[in-house]
C-alpha positions in Angstrom: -5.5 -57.5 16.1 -8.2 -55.8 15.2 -8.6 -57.4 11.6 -7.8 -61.1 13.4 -10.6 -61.1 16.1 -12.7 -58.3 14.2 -12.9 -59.6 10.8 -11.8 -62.9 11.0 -8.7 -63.0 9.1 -5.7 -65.4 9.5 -3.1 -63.0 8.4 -0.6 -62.8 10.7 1.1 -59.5 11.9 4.2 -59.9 9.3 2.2 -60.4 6.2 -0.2 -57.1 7.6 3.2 -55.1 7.5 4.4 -56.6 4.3 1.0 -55.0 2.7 0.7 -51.9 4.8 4.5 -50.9 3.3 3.2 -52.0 -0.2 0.3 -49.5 -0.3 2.9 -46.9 1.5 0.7 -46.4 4.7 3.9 -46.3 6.4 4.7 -42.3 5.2 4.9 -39.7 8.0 2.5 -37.6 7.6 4.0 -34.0 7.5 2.7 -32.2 9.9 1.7 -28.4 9.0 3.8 -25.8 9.4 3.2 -23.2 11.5 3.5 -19.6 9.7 5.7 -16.9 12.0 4.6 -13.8 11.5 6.1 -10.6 12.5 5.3 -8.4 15.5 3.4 -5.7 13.9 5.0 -2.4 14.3 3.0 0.8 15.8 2.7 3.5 12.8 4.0 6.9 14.4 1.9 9.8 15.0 3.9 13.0 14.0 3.6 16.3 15.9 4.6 18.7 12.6 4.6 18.8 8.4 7.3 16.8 6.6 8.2 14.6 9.6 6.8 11.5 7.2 5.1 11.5 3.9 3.3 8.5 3.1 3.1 7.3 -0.7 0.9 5.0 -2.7 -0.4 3.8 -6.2 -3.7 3.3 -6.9 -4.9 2.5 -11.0 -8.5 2.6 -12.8 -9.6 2.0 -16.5 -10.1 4.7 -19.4 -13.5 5.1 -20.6 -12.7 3.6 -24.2 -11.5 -0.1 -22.6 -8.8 -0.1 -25.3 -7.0 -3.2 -25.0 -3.4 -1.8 -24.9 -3.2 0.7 -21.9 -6.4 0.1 -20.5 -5.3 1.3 -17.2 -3.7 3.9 -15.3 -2.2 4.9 -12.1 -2.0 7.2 -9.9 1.2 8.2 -7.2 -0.5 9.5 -4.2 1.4 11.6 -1.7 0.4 12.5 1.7 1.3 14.7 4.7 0.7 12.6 7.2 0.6 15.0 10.0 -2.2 17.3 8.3 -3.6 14.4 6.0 -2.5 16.9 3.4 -2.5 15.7 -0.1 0.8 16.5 -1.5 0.0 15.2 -4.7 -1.9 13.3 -7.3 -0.2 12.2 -11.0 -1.9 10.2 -13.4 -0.2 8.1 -16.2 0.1 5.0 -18.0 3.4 4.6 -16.5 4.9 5.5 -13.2 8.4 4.5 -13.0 10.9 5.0 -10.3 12.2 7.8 -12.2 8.8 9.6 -12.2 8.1 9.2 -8.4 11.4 10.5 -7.7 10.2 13.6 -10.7 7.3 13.6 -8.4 8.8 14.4 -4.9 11.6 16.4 -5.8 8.7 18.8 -7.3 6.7 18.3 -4.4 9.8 19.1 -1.9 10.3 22.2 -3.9 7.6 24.4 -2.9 6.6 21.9 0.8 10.2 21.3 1.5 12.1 18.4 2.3 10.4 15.6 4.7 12.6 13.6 7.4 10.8 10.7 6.1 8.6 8.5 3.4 7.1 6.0 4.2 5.9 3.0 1.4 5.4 0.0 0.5 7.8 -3.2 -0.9 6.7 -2.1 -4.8 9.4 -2.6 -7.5 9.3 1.2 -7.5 10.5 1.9 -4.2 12.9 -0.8 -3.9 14.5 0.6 -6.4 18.2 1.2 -6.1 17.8 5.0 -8.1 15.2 5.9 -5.4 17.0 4.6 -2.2 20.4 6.3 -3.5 18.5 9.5 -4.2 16.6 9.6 -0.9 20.5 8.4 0.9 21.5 11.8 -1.3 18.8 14.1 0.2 19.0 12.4 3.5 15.3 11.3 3.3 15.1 8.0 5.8 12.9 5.7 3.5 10.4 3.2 5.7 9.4 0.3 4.3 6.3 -1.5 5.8 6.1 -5.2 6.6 5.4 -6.8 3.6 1.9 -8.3 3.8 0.7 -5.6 6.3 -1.3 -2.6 4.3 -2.4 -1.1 7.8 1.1 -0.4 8.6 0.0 2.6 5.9 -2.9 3.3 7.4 -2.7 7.1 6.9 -2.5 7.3 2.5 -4.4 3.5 2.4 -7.5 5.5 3.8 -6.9 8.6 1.2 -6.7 5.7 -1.3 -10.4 4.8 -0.3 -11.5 8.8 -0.2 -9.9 9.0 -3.3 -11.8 6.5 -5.5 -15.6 6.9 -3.1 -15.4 10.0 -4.2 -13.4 10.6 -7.4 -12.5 7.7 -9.0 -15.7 5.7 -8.9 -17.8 9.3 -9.7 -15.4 10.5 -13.2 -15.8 8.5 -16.9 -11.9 9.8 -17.9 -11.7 10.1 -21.2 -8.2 10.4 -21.4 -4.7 11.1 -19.2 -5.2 14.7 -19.8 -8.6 14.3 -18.3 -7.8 11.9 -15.2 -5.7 14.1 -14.7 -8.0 17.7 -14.5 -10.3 16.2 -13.0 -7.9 14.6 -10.1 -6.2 17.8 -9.5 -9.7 19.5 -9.2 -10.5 17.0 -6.4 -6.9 17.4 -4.7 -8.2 20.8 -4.0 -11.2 20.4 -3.0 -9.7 17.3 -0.4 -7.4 20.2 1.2 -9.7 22.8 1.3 -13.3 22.0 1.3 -13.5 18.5 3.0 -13.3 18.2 6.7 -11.4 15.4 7.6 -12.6 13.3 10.3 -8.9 12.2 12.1 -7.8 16.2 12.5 -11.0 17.4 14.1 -13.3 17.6 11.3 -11.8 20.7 9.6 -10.1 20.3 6.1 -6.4 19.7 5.9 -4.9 23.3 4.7 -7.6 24.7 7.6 -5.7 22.6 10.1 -1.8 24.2 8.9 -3.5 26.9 8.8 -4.3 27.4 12.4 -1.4 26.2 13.6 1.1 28.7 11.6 -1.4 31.0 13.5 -0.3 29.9 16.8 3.5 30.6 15.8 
């Protein structure tokens, strides 16, 4: 109608079709789909040491920019009832096997947590990891893929970590990144009040409450 009275053209309606299935005008347009996310789950508080550990990787660059190996990483462990840093290892390569190298020496001398908590990484996916935490009876929780805040408590250490170490340090090597990361591990648990547990430093906080026991 409208290009008869409008326009002036003596088409009539089956012709109009005819062209308007020609130049495919007839497709559906699809409409978009609507993207379901998941309820996001509460992160526990715990009330002691080793309920849950929380664990992360974070990387940064060598000061030589070499082209092979230009970065490395670092596994980060976390109380997360004191904040405590459990621990900080620096190499090229972190497999599965070395995070499991990594807790089982932490474990040793902090004892065995009820819990880790992680991300989806290729790391801690890994079969060798969730058969060795099944082993030690270590309940392994995986956050929602997509939601980093679900690791709130070692995704703000990340930040700590690298305002105030990472970002401050030219490494010259592993050997180096990893002095100068222990050096700050230290001075994280010992010297730096922490905000979240009453603005006393983490080994400060265990401290006073073995006192009360």
């Amino acid at each position: 109608m409208f290009l008869h009275n409008s326009k002036g053209f003596q088409w009539n309606h089956k012709r109009v079709y005819r062209i308007y299935r020609d130049l495919e005008l007839n497709l559906r347009i699809k409409p978009r789909k609507r993207i379901k996310r998941d309820k996001l789950e509460a992160l526990s508080e715990p009330s002691a040491i080793n309920q849950a550990w929380s664990m992360d990787f974070m990387s940064d660059s060598l000061k030589d920019g070499r082209s092979v190996r230009t970065y490395v990483r670092t596994f980060n462990v976390i109380d997360d009832f004191n904040r405590e840093c459990l621990t900080i290892d620096v190499d090229f390569s972190l497999p599965t096997q070395r995070v499991i190298r990594s807790l089982v020496r932490i474990i040793e001398w902090r004892g065995k947590p009820s819990a880790l908590r992680c991300d989806n990484g290729p790391e801690y996916i890994s079969q060798d990891l969730i058969e060795w935490a099944n082993q030690d009876q270590i309940t392994l929780l995986y956050i929602q893929p997509g939601k980093p805040t679900q690791n709130t408590y070692v995704e703000r250490f990340n930040r700590t970590a690298r305002n105030e170490s990472l970002e401050l340090n030219i490494f010259e090597d592993i050997e180096h990144a990893q002095l100068l990361a222990t050096q700050w591990q230290w001075t994280y648990n010992n010297e730096r009040p922490h905000s979240s547990i009453g603005g006393v430093p983490p080994r400060q906080l265990l401290l006073l409450i073995n006192s009360l026991f």
